[in-house]
C-alpha positions in Angstrom: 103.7 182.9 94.5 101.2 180.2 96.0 100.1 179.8 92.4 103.7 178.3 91.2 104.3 176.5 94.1 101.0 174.7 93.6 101.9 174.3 90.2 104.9 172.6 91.4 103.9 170.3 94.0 101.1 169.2 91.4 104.2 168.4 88.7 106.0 166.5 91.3 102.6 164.3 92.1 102.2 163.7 88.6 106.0 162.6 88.0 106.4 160.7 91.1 102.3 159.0 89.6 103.9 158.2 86.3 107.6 156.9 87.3 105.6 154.1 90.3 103.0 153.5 87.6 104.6 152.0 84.5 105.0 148.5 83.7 107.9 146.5 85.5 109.8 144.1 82.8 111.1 141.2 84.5 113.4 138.4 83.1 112.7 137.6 79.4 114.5 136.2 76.7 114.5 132.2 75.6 114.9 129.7 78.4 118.0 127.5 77.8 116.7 125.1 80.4 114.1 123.7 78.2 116.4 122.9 75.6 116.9 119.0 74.7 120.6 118.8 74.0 120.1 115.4 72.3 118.1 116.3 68.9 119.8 118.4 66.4 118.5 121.8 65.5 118.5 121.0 62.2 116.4 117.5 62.3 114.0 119.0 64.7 114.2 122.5 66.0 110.5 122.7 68.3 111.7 119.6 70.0 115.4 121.1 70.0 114.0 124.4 71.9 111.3 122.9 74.3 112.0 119.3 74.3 112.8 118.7 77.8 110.4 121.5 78.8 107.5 119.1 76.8 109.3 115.9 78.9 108.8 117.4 82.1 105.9 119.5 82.2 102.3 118.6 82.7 99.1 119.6 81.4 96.3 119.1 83.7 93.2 117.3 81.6 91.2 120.7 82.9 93.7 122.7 79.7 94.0 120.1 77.4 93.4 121.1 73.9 
């Protein structure tokens, strides 16, 4: 009897190990604040996508390429 519940209680650690261990996804997708209303898709779709994100962000001189 002190053999299953030991079993037990040493299924329940490992469950409760696994469910606080794996990863956490947070918010993801594609941000529709950096989008630059102004250009078309078609014309330019980069600057379309991330053209006011590349107007107001930036780079310090320490990450520039």
């Amino acid at each position: 009897m002190l053999a299953a519940a030991s079993l037990l209680f040493q299924a329940r650690v490992a469950f409760a190990f696994a469910a606080a261990s794996r990863p956490v996804t947070g918010a993801w997708g594609f941000d529709m604040a950096g989008i630059d209303p102004s250009v078309k898709p078609g014309d330019d779709f980069f600057r379309y996508c991330g053209g006011r994100w590349l107007a107001t962000t930036e780079i310090p001189l320490s990450r520039a390429p």
